[in-house]
Each structure stands twice: as structure tokens, then as C-alpha cells.
mmCIF file of the N, C-alpha and C atoms, coordinates in Angstrom:
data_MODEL
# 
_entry.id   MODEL 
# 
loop_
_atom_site.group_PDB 
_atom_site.id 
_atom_site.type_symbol 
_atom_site.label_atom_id 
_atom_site.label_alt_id 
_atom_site.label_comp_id 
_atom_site.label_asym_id 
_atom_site.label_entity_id 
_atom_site.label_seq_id 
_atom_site.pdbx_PDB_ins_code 
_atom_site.Cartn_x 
_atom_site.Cartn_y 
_atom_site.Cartn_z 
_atom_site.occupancy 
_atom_site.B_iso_or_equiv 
_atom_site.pdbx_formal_charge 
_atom_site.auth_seq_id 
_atom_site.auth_comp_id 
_atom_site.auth_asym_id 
_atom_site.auth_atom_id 
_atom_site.pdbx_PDB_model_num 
ATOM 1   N N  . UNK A 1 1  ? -10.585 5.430   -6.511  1.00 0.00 ? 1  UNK A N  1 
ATOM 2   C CA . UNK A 1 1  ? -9.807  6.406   -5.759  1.00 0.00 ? 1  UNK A CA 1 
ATOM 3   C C  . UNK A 1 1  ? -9.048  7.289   -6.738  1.00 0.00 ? 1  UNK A C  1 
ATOM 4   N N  . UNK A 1 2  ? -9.057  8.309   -6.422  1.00 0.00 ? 2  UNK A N  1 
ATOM 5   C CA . UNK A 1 2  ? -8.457  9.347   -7.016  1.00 0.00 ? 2  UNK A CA 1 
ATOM 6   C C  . UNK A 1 2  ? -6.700  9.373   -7.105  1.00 0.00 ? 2  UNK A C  1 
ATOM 7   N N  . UNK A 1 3  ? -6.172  10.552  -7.310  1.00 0.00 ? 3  UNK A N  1 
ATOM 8   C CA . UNK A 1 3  ? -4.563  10.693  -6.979  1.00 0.00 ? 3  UNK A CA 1 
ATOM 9   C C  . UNK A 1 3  ? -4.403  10.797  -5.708  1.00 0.00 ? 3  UNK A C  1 
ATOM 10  N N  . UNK A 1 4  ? -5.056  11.838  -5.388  1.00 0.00 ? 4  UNK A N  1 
ATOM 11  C CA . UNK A 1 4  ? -5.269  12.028  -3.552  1.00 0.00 ? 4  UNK A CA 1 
ATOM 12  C C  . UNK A 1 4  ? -5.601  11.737  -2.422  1.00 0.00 ? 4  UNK A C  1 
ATOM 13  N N  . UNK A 1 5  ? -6.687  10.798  -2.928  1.00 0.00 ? 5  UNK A N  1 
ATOM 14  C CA . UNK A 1 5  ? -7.031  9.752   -2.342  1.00 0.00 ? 5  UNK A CA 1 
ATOM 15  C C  . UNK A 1 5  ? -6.007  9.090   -2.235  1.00 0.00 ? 5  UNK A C  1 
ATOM 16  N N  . UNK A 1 6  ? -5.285  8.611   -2.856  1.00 0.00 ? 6  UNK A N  1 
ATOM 17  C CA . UNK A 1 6  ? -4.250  7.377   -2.521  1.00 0.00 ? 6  UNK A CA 1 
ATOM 18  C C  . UNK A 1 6  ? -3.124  7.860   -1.975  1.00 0.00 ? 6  UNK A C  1 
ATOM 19  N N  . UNK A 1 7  ? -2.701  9.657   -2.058  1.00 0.00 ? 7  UNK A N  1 
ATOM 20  C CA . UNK A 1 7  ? -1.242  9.749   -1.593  1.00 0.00 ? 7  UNK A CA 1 
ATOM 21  C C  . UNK A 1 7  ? -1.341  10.186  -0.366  1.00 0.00 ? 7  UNK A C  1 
ATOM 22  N N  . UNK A 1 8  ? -3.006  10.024  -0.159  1.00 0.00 ? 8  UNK A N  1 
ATOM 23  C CA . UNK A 1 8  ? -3.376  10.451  1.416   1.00 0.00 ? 8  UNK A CA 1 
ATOM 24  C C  . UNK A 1 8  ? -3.320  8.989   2.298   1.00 0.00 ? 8  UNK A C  1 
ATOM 25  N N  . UNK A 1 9  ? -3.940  7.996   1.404   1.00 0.00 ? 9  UNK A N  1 
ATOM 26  C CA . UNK A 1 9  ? -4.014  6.566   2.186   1.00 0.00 ? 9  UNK A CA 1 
ATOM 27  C C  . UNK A 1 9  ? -1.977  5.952   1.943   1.00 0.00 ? 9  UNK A C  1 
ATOM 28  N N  . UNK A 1 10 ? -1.339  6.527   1.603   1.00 0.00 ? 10 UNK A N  1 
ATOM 29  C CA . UNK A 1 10 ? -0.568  5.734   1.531   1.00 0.00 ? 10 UNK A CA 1 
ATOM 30  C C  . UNK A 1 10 ? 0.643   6.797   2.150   1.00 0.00 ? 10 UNK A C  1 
ATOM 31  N N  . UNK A 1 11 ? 0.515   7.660   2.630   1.00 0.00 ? 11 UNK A N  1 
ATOM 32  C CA . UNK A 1 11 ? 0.883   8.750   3.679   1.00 0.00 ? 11 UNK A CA 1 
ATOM 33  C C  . UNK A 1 11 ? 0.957   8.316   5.001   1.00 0.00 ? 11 UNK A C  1 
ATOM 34  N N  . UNK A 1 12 ? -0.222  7.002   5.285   1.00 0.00 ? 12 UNK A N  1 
ATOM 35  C CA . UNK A 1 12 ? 0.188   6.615   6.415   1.00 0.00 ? 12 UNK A CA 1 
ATOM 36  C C  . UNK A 1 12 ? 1.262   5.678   6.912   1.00 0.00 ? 12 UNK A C  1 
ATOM 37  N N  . UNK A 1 13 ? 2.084   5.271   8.464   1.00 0.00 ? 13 UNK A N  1 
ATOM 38  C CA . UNK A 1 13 ? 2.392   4.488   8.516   1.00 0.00 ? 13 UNK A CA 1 
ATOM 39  C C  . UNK A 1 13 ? 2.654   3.042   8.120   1.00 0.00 ? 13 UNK A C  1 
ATOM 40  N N  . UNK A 1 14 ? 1.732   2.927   8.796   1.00 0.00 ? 14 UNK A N  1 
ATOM 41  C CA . UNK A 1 14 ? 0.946   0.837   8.492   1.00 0.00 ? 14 UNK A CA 1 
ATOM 42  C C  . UNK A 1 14 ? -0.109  0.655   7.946   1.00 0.00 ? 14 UNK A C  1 
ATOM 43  N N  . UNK A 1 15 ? 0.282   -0.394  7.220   1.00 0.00 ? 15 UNK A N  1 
ATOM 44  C CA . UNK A 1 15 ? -1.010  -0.682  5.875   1.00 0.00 ? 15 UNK A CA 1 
ATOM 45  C C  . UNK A 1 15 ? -1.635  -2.074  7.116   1.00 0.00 ? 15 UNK A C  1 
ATOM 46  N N  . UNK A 1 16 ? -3.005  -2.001  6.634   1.00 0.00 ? 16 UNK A N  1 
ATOM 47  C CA . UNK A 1 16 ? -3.635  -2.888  7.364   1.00 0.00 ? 16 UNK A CA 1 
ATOM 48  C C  . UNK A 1 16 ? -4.470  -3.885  6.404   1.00 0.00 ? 16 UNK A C  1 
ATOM 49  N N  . UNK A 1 17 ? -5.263  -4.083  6.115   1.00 0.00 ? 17 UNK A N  1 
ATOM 50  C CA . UNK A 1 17 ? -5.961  -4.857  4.830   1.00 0.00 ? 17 UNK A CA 1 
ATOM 51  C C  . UNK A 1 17 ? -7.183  -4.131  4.589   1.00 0.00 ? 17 UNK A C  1 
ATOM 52  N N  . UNK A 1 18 ? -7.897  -3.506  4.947   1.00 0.00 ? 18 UNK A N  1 
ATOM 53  C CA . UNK A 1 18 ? -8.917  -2.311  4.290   1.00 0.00 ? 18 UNK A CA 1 
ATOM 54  C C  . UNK A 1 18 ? -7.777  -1.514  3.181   1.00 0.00 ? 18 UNK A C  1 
ATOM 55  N N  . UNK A 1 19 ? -6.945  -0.775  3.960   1.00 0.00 ? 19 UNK A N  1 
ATOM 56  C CA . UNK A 1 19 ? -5.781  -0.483  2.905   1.00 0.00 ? 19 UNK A CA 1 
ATOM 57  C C  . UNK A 1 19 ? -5.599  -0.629  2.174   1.00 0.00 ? 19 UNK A C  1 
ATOM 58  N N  . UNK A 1 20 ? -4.739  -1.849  2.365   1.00 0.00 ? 20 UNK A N  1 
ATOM 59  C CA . UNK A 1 20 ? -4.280  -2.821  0.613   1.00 0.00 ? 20 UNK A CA 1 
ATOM 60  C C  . UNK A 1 20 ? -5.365  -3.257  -0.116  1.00 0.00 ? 20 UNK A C  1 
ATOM 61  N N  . UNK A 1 21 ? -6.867  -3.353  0.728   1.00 0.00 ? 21 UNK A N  1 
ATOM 62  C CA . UNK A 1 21 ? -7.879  -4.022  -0.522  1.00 0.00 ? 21 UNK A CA 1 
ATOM 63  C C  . UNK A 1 21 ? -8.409  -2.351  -1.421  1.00 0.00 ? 21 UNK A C  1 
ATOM 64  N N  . UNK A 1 22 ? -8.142  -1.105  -0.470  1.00 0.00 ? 22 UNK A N  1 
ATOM 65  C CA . UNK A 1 22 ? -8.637  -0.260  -1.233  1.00 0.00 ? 22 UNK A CA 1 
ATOM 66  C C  . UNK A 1 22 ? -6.995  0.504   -2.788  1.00 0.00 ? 22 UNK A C  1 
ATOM 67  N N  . UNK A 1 23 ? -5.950  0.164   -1.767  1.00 0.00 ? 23 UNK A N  1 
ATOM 68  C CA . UNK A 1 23 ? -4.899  -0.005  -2.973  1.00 0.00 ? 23 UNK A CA 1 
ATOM 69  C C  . UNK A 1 23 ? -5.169  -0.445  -4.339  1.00 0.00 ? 23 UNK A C  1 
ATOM 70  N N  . UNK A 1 24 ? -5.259  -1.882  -4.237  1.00 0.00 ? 24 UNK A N  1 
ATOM 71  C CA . UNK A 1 24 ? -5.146  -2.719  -5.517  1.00 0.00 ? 24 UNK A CA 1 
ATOM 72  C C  . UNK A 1 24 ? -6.772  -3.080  -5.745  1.00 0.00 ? 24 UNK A C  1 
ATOM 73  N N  . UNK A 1 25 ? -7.585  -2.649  -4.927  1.00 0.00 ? 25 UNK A N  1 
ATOM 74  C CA . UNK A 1 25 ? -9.059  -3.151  -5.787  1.00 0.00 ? 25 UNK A CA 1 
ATOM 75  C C  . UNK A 1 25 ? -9.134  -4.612  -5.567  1.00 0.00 ? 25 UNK A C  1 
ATOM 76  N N  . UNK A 1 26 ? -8.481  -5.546  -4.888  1.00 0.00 ? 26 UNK A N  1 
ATOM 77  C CA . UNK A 1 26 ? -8.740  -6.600  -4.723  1.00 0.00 ? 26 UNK A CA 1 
ATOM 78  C C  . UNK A 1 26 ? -10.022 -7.174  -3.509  1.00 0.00 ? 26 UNK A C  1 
ATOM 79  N N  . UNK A 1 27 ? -10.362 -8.354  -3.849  1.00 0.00 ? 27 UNK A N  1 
ATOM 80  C CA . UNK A 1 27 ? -11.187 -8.621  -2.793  1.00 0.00 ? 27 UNK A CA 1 
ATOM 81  C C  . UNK A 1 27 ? -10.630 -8.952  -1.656  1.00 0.00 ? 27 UNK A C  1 
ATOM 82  N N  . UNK A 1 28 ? -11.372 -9.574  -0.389  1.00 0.00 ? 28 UNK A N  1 
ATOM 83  C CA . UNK A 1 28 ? -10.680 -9.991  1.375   1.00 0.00 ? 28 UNK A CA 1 
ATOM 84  C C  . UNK A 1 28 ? -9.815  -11.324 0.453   1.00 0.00 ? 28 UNK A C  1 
ATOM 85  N N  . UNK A 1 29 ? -10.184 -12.061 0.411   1.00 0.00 ? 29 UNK A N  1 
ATOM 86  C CA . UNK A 1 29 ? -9.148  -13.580 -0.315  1.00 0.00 ? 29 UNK A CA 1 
ATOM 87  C C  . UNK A 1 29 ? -8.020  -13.130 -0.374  1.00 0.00 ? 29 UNK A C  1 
ATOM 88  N N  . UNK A 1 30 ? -8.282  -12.141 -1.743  1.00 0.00 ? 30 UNK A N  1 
ATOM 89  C CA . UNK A 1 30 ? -7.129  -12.265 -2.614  1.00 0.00 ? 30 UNK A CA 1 
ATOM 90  C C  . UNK A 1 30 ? -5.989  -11.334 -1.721  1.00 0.00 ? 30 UNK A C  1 
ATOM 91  N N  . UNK A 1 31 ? -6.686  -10.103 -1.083  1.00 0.00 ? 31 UNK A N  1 
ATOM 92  C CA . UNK A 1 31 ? -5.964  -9.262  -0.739  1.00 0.00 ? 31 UNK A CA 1 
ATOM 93  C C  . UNK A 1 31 ? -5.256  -9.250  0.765   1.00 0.00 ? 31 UNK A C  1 
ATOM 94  N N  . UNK A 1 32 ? -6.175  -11.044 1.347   1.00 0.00 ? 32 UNK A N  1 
ATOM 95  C CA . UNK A 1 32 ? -5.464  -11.713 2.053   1.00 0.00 ? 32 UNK A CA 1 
ATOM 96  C C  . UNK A 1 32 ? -3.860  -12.208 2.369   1.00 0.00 ? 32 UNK A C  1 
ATOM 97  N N  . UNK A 1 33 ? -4.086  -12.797 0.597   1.00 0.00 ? 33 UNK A N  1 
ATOM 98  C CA . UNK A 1 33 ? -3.546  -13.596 0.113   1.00 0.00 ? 33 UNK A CA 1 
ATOM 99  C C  . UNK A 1 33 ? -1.821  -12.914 -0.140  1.00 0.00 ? 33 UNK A C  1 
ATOM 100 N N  . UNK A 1 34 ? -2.281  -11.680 -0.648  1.00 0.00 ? 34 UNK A N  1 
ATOM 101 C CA . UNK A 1 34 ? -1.558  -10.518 -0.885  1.00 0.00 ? 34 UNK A CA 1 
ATOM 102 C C  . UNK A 1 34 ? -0.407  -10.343 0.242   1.00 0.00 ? 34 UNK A C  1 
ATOM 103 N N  . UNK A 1 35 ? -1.464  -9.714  1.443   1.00 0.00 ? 35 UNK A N  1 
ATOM 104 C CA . UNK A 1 35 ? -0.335  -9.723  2.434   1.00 0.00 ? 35 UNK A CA 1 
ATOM 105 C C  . UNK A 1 35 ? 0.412   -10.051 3.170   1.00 0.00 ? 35 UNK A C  1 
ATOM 106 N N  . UNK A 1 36 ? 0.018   -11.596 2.790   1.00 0.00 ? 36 UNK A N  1 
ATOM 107 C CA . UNK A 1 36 ? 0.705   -12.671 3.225   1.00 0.00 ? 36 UNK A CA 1 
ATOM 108 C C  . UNK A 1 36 ? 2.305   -12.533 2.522   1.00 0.00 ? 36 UNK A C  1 
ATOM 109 N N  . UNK A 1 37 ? 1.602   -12.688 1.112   1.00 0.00 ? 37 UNK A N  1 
ATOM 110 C CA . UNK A 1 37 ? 2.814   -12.873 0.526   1.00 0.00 ? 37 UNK A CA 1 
ATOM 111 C C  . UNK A 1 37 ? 4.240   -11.636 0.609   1.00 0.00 ? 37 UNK A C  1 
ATOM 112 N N  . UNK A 1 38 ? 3.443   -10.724 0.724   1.00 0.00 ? 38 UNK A N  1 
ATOM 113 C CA . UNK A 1 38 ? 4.373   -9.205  1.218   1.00 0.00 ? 38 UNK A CA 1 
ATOM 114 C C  . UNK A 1 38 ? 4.922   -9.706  2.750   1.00 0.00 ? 38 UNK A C  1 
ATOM 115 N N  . UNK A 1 39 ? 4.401   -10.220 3.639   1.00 0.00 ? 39 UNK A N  1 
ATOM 116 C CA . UNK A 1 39 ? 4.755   -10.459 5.142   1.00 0.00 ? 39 UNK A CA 1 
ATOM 117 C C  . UNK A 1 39 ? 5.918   -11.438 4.787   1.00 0.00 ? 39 UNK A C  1 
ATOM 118 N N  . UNK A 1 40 ? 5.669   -12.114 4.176   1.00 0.00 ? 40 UNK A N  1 
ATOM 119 C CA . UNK A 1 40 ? 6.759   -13.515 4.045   1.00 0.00 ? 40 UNK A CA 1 
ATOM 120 C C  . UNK A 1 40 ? 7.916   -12.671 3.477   1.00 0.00 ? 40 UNK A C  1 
ATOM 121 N N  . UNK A 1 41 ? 7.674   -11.915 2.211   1.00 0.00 ? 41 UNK A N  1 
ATOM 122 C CA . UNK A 1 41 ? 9.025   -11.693 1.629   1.00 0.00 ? 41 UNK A CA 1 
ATOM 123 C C  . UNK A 1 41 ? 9.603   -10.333 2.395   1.00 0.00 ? 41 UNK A C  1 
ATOM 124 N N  . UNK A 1 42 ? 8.776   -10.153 3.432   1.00 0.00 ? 42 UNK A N  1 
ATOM 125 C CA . UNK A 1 42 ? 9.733   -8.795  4.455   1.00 0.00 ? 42 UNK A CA 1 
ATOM 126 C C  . UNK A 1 42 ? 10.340  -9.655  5.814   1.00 0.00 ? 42 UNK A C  1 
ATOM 127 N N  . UNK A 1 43 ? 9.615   -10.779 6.079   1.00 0.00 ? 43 UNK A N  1 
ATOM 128 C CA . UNK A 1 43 ? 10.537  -11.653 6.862   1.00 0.00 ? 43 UNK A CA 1 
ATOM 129 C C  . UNK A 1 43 ? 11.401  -12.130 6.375   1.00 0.00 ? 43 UNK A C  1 
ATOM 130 N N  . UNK A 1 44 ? 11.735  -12.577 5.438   1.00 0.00 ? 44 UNK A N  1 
ATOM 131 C CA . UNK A 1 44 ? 12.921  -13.377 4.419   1.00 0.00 ? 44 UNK A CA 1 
ATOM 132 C C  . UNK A 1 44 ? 13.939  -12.373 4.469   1.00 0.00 ? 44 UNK A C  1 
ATOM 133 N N  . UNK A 1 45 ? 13.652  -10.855 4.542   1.00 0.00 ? 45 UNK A N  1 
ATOM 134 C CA . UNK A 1 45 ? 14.326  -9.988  4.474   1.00 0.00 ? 45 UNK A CA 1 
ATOM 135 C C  . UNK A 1 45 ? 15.113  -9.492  5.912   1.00 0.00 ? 45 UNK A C  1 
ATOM 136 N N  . UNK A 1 46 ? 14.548  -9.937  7.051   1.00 0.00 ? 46 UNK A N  1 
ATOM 137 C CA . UNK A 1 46 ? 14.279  -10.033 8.373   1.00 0.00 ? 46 UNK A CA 1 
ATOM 138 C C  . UNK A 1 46 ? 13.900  -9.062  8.876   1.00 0.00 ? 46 UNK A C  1 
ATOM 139 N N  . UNK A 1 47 ? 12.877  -8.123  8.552   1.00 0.00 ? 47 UNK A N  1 
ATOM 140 C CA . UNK A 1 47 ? 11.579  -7.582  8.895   1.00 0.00 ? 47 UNK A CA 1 
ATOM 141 C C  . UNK A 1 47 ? 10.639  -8.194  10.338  1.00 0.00 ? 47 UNK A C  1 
ATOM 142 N N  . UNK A 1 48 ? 10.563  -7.505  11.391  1.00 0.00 ? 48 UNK A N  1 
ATOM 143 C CA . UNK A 1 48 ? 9.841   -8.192  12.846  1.00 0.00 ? 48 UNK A CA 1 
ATOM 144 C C  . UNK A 1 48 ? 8.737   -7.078  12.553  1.00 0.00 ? 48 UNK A C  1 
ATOM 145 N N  . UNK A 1 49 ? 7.630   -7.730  12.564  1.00 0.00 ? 49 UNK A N  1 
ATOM 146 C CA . UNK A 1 49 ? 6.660   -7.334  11.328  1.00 0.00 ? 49 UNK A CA 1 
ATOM 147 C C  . UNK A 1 49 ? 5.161   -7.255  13.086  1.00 0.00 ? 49 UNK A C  1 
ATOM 148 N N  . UNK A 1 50 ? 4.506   -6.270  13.356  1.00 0.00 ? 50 UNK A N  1 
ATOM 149 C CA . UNK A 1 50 ? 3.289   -6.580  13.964  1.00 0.00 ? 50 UNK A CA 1 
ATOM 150 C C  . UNK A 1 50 ? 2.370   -7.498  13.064  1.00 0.00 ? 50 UNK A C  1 
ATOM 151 N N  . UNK A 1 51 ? 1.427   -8.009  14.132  1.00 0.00 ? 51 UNK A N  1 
ATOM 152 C CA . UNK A 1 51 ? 0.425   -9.190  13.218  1.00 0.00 ? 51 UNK A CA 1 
ATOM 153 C C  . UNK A 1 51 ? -0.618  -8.971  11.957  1.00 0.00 ? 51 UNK A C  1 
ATOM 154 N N  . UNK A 1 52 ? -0.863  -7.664  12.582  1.00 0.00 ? 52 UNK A N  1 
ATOM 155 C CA . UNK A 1 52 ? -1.919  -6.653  11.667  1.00 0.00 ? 52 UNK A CA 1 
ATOM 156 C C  . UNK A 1 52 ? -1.501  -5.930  10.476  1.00 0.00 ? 52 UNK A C  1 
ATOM 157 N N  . UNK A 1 53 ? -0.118  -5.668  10.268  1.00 0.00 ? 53 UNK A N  1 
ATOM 158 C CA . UNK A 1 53 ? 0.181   -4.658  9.617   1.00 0.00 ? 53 UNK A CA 1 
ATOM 159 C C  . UNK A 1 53 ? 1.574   -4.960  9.026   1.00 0.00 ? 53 UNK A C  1 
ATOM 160 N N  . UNK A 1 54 ? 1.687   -4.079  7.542   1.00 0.00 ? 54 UNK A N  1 
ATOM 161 C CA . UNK A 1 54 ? 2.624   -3.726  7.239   1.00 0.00 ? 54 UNK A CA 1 
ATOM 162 C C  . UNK A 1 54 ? 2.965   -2.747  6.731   1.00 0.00 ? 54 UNK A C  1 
ATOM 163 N N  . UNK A 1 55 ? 4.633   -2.278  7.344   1.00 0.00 ? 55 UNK A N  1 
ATOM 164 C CA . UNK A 1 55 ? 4.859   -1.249  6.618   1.00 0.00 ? 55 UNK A CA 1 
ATOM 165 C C  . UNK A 1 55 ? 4.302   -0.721  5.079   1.00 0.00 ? 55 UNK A C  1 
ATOM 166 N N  . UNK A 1 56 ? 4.067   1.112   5.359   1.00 0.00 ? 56 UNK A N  1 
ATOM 167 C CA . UNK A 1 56 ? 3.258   0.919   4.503   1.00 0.00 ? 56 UNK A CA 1 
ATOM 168 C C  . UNK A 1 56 ? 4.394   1.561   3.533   1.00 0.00 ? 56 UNK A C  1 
ATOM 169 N N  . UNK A 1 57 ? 5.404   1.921   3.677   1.00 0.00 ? 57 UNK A N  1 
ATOM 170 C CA . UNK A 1 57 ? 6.229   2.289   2.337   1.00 0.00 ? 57 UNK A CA 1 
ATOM 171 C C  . UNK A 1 57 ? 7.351   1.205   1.428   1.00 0.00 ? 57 UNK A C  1 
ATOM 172 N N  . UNK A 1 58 ? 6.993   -0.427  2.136   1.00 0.00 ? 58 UNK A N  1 
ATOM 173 C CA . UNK A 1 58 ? 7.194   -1.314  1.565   1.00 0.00 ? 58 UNK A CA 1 
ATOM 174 C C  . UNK A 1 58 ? 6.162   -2.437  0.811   1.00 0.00 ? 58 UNK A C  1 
ATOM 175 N N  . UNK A 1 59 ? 4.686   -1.513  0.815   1.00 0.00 ? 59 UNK A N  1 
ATOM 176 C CA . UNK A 1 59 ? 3.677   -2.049  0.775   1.00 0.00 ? 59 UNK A CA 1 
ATOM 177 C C  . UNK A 1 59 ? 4.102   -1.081  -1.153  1.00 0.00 ? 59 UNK A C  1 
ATOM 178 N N  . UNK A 1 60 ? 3.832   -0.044  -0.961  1.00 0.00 ? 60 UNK A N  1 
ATOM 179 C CA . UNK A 1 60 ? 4.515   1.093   -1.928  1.00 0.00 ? 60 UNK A CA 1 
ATOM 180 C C  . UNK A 1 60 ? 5.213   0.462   -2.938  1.00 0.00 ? 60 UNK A C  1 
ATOM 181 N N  . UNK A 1 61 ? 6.543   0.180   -2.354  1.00 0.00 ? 61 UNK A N  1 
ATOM 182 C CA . UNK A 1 61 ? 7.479   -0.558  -3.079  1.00 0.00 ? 61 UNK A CA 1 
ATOM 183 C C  . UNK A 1 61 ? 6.715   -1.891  -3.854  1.00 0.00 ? 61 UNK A C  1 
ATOM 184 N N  . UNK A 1 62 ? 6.454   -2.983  -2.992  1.00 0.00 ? 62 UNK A N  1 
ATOM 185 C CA . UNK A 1 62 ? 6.415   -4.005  -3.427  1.00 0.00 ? 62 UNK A CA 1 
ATOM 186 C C  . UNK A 1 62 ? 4.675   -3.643  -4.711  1.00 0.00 ? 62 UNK A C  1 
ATOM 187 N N  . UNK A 1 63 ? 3.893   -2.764  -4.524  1.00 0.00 ? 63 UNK A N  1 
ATOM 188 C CA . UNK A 1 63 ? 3.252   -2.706  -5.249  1.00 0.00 ? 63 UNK A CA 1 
ATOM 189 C C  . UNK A 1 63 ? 3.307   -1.994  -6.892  1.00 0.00 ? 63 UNK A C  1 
ATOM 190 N N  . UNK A 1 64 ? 4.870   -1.335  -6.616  1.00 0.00 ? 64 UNK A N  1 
ATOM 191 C CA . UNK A 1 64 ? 5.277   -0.016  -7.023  1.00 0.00 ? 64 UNK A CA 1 
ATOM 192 C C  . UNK A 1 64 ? 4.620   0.723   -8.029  1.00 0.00 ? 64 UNK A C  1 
ATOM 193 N N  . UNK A 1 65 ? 4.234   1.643   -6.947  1.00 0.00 ? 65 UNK A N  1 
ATOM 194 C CA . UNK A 1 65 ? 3.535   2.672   -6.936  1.00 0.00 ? 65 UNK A CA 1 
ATOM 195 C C  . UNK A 1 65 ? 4.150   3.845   -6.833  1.00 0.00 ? 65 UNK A C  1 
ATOM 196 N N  . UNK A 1 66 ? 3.816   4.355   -8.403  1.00 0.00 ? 66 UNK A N  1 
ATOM 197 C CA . UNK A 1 66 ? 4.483   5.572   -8.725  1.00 0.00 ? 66 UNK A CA 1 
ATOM 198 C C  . UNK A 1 66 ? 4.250   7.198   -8.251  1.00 0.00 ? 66 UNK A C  1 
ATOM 199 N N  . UNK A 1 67 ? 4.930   7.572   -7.234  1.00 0.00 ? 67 UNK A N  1 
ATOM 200 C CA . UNK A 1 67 ? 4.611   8.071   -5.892  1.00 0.00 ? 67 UNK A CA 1 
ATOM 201 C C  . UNK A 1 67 ? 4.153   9.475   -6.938  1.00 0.00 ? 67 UNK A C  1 
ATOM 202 N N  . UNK A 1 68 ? 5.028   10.142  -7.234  1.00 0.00 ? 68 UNK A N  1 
ATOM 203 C CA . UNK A 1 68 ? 5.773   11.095  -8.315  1.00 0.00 ? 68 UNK A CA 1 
ATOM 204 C C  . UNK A 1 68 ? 4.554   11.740  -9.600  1.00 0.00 ? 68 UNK A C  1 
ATOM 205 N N  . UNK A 1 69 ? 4.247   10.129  -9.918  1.00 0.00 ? 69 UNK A N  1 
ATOM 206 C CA . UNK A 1 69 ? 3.199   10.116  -11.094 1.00 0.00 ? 69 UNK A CA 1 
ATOM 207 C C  . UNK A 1 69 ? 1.553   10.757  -10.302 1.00 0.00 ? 69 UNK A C  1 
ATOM 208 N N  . UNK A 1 70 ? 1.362   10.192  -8.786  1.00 0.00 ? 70 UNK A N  1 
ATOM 209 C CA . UNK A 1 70 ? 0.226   10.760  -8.536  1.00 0.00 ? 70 UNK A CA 1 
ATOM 210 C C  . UNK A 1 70 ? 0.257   12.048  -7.802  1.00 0.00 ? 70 UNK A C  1 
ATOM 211 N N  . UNK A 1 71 ? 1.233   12.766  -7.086  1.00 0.00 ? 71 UNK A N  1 
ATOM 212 C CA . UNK A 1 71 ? 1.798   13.900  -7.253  1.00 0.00 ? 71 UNK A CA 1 
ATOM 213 C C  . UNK A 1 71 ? 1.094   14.746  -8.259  1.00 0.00 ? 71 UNK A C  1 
ATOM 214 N N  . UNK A 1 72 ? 2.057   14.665  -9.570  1.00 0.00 ? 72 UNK A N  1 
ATOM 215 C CA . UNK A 1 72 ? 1.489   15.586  -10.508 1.00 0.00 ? 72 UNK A CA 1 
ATOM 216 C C  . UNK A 1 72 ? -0.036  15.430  -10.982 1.00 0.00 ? 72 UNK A C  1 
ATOM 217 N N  . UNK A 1 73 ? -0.890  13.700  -10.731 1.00 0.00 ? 73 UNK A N  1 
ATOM 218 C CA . UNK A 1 73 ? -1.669  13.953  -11.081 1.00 0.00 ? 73 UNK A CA 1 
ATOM 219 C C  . UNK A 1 73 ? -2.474  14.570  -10.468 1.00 0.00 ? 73 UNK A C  1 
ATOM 220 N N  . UNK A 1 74 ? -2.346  14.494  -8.858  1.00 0.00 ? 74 UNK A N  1 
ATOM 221 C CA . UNK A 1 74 ? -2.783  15.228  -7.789  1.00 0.00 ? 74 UNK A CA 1 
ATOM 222 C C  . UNK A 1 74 ? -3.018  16.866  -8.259  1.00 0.00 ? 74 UNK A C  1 
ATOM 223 N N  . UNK A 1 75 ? -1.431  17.356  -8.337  1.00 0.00 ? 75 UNK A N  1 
ATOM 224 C CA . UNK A 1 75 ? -1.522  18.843  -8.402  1.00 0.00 ? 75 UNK A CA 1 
ATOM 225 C C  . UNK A 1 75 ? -2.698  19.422  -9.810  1.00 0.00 ? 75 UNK A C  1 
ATOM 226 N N  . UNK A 1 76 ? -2.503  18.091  -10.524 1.00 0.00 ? 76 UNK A N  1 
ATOM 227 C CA . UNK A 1 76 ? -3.337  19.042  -12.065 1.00 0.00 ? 76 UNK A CA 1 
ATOM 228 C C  . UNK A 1 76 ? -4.783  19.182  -11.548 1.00 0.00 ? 76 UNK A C  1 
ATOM 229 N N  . UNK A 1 77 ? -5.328  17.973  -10.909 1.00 0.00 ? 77 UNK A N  1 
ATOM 230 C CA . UNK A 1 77 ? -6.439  18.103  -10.268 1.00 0.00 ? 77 UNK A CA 1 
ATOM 231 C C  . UNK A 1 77 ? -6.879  19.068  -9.521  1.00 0.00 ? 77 UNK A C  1 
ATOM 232 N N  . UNK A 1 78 ? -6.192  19.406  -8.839  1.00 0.00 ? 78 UNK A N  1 
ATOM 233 C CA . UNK A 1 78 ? -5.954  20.940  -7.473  1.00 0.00 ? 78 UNK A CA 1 
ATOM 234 C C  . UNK A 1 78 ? -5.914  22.452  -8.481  1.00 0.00 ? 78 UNK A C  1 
ATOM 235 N N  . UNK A 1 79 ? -5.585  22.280  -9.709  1.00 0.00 ? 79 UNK A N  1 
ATOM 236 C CA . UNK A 1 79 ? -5.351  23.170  -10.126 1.00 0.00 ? 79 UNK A CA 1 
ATOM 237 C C  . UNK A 1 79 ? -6.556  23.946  -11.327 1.00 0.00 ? 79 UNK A C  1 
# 
């Protein structure tokens, strides 16, 4: 995925797991595994979370993902 690609997929709402596996390149397991562990530490936080999904600008965060950095790499591309 490109810059744009990603500031387009991560533009949306709710991350679902096609999402996060196309985010981080991980496989179904791992990227299972993943959002588990993001679900737990946004409930700990007390986050009332749908079953499918998570927020996707704490998906952002917890992956941190440098919003800024693909921005410019975006625009050089466009340009």
C-alpha cells in the first residue's frame, strides 16, 4: 500500500480485520491476535467497543502511525 492508500483506509471510522491485516501486513492469526489485544486494552480503558470493530483512530494510535509523515508522502506522490 501506498501513502494514499493508507490515509484513505485509515480515514475511515471502524477498523474491522481486512483493515488491520491490510495495515500491518499481518496474517488472519496474528492480526486476530492483534485485535484482540487492542480490544482488551480499550476496555481496560472503558471503551463499549461493537463486536466487529474498532475504533479506527485508536487503531492509529495504538499502531502509531505517522499520520503527517504519509501526508507529505502522499502530496510528493500527487505532485
Amino acid at each position: 500500500m501506498n501513502a494514499k492508500e493508507t490515509l484513505d483506509l485509515i480515514s475511515k471510522q471502524w477498523c474491522d480485520l481486512n483493515d488491520l491485516r491490510k495495515l500491518t501486513g499481518l496474517g488472519k492469526n496474528n492480526a486476530i491476535k492483534l485485535k484482540n489485544d487492542i480490544k482488551v486494552d480499550l476496555i481496560n480503558k472503558g471503551y463499549l467497543l461493537p463486536s466487529r470493530f474498532l475504533p479506527m483512530n485508536e487503531v492509529v494510535n495504538y499502531l502509531k502511525i505517522n499520520i503527517s509523515y504519509l501526508q507529505k508522502m502522499s502530496k510528493e506522490i500527487s505532485d
